[in-house]
TORKOLVO-784070 format. One line per field, with one value per residue (C-alpha): residue in three letters; x, y negated, z negated. Coordinates in nm, 2 decimals, padded with zeros to 4 digits. Last residue first. Layout:
! residues N
code c(ALA | ...)
px c(X | ...)
py c(Y | ...)
pz c(Z | ...)
END
This chain:
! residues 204
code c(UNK | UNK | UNK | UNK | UNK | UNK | UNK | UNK | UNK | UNK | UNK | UNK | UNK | UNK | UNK | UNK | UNK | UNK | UNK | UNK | UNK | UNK | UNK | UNK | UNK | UNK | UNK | UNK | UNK | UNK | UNK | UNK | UNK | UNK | UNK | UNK | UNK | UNK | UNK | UNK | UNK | UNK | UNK | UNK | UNK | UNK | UNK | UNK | UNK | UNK | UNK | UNK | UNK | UNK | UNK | UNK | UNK | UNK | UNK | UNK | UNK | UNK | UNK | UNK | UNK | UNK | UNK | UNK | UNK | UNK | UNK | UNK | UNK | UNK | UNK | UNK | UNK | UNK | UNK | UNK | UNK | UNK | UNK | UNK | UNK | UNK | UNK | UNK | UNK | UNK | UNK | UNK | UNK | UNK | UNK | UNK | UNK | UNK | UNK | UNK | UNK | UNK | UNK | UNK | UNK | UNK | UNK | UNK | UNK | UNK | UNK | UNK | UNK | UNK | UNK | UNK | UNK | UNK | UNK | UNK | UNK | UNK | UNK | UNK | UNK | UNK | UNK | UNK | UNK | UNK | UNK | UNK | UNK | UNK | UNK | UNK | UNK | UNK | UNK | UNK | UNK | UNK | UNK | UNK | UNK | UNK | UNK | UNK | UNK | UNK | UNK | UNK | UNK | UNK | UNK | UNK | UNK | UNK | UNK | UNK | UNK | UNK | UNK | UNK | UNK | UNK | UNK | UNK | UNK | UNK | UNK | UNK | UNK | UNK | UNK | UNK | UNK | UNK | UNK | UNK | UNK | UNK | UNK | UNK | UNK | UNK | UNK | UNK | UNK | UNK | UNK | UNK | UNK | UNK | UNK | UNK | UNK | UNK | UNK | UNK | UNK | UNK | UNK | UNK)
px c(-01.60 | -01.63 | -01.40 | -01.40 | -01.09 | -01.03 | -00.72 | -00.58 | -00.49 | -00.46 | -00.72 | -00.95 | -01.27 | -01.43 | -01.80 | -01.87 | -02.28 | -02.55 | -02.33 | -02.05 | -01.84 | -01.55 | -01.18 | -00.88 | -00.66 | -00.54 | -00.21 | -00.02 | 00.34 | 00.53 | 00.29 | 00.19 | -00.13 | -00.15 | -00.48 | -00.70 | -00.95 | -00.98 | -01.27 | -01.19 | -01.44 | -01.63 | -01.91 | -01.65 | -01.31 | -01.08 | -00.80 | -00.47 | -00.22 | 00.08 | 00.09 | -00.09 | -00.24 | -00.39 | -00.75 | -00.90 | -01.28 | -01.44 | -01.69 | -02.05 | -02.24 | -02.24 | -02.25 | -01.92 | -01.99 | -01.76 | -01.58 | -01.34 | -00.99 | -00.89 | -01.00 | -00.95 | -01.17 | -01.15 | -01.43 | -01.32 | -01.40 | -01.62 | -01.36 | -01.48 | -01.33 | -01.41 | -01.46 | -01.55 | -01.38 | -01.26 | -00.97 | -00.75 | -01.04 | -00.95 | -00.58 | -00.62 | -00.87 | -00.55 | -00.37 | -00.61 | -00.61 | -00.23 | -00.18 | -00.38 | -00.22 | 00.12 | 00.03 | -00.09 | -00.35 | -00.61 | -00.83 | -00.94 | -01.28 | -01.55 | -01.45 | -01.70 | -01.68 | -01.86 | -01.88 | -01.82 | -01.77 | -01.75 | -01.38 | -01.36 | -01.48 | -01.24 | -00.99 | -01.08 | -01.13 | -00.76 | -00.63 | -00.78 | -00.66 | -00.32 | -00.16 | 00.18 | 00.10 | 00.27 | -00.05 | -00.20 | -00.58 | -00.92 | -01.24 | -01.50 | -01.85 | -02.03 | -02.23 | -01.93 | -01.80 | -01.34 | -01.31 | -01.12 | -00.99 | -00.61 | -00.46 | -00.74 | -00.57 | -00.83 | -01.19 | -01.53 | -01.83 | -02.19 | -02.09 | -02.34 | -02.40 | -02.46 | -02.17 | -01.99 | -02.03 | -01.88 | -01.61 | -01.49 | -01.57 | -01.33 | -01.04 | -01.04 | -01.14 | -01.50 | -01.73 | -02.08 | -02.26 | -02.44 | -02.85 | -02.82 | -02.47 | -02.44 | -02.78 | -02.66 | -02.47 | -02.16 | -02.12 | -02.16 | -01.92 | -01.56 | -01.37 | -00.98 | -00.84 | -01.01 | -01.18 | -01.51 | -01.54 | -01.88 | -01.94 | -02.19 | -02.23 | -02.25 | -02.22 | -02.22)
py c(01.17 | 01.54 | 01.76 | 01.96 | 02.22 | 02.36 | 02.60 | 02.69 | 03.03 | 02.92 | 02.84 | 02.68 | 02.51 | 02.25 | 02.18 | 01.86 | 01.87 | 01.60 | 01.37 | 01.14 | 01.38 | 01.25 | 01.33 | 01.28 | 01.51 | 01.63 | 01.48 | 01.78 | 01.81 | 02.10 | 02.33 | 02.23 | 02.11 | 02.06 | 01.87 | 01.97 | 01.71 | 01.58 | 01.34 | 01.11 | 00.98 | 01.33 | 01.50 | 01.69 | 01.83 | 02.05 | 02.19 | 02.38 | 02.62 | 02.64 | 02.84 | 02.76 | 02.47 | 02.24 | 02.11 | 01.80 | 01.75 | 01.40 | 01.39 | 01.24 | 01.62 | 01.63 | 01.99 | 02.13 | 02.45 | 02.64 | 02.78 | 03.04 | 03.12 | 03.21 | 02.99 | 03.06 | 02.88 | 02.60 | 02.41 | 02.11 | 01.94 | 02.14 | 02.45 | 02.60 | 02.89 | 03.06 | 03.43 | 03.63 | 03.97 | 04.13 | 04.23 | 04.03 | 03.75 | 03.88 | 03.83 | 03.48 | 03.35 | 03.48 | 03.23 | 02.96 | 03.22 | 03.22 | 02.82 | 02.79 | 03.02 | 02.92 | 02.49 | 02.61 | 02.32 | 02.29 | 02.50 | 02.87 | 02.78 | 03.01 | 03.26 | 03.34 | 03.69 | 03.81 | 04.09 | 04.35 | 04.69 | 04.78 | 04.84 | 04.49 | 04.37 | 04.54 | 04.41 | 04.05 | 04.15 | 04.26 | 03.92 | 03.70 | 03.88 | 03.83 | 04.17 | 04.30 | 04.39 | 04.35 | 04.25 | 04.58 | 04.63 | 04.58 | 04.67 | 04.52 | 04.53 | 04.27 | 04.25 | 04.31 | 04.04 | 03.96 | 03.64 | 03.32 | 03.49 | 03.44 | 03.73 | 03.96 | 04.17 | 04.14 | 04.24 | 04.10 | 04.28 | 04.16 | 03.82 | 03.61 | 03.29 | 02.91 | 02.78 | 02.74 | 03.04 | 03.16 | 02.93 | 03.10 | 03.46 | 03.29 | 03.36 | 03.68 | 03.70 | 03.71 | 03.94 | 03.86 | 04.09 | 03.82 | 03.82 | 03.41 | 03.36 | 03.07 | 02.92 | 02.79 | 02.50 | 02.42 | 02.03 | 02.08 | 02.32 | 02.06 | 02.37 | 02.36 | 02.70 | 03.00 | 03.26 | 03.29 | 03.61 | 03.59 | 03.88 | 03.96 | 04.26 | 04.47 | 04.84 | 05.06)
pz c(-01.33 | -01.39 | -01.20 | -00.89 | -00.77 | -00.49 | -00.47 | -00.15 | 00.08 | 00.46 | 00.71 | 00.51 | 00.58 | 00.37 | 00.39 | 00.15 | 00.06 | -00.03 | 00.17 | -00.01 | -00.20 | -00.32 | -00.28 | -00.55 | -00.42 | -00.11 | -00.12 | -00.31 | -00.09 | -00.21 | -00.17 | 00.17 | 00.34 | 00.72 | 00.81 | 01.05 | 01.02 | 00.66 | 00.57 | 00.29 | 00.12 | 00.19 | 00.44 | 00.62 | 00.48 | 00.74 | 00.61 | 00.78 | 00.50 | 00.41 | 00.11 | -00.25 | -00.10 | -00.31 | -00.26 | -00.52 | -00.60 | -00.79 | -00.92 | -00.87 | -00.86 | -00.46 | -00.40 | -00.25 | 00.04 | 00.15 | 00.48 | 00.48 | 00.51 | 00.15 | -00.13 | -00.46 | -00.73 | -00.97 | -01.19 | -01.40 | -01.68 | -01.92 | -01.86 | -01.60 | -01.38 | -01.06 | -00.93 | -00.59 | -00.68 | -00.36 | -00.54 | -00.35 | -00.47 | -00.85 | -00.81 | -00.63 | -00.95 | -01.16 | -01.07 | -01.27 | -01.58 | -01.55 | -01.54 | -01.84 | -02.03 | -01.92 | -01.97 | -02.35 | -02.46 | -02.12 | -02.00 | -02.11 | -02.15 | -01.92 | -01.65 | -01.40 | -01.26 | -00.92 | -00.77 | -01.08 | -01.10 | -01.44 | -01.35 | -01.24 | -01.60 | -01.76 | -01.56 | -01.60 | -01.95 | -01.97 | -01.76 | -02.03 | -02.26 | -02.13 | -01.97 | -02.05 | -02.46 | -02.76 | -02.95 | -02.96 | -02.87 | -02.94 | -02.74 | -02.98 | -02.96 | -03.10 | -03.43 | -03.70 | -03.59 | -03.58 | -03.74 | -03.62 | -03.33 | -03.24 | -03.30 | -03.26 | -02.95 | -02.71 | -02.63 | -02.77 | -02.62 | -02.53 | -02.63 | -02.82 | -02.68 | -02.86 | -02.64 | -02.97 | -03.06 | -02.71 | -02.81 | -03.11 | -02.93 | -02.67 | -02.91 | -02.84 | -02.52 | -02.46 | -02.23 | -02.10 | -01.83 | -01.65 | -01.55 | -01.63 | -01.80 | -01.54 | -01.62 | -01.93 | -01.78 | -01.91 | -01.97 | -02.36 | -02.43 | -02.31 | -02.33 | -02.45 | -02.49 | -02.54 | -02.33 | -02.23 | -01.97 | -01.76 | -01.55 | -01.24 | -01.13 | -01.36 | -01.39 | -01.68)
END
């Protein structure tokens, strides 16, 4: 089968009722163990469950269930990622997986720069914040009242229009995270990147 567009729900902390519905709209839906929990929560129904169990509150008997050993090298997260890729997909949202464990979180945000080198467009939302890769390009920020944040993941040049706090150019390391904090003030911020960053927006 081949999809195109994938939603993975993980675990982890997700604030359910500031995702929007329309993102699993014409999306192949997979959860990770423990993001069956939250996909009930969510008011969805997977399309297959995949994962070691160890975590889930109770395996259905509805869904199906890809399930493997627990002493594994991936994170569940990172299987349906690949799982997902091999169904061919263009686009992957992942849903939850915020918060609580600082490695599990931390490896679903780097694994946004695995799927891009993939050729994967992909972000994640937890509720609170939304986060994608950004490789030299240009996007596109609505203005939702939040606030948005870049950190560069090498060193990397920024330009931020339409914002509180326009950038022009600016040289972002690393080591030093300033970039934070930003607003939208137009009905759109354009940032350009020359570099590899995160961008991340959050609810007010």
């Amino acid at each position: 089968m081949s999809c195109k567009k994938i939603v993975i729900i993980c675990g982890g902390e997700c604030r359910c009722e500031n995702i929007s519905k329309e993102i699993f709209e014409n999306a192949f839906v997979i959860a990770a163990d423990s993001g069956y929990d939250t996909a009930k929560k969510l008011g969805v129904t997977p399309d297959l469950l995949v994962g070691d169990m160890d975590s889930i509150g109770q395996v259905p008997d509805d869904v199906p269930v890809h399930r493997v050993k627990a002493e594994k090298d991936d994170t569940d997260t990172m299987l349906a990622a690949d799982i997902a890729c091999d169904m061919g997909a263009e686009e992957i949202e992942i849903v939850g997986g915020g918060g609580g464990r600082a490695d599990h979180f931390l490896s679903n945000i780097f694994l946004l720069e695995s799927l891009a080198e993939r050729g994967v467009k992909a972000a994640l939302h937890d509720g609170i914040n939304s986060i994608r890769f950004v490789s030299d390009s240009t996007v596109r920020l609505a203005n939702k009242g939040g606030y948005f944040g870049i950190l560069a993941l090498e060193d990397s040049m920024v330009t931020a229009e339409g914002c509180k706090y326009p950038l022009r150019d600016a040289p972002l390391k690393r080591s030093l995270p300033y970039a934070v904090s930003n607003e939208v003030t137009e009905e759109y911020a354009t940032v350009t990147v020359k570099g590899k960053v995160l961008i991340t927006e959050s609810v007010k």
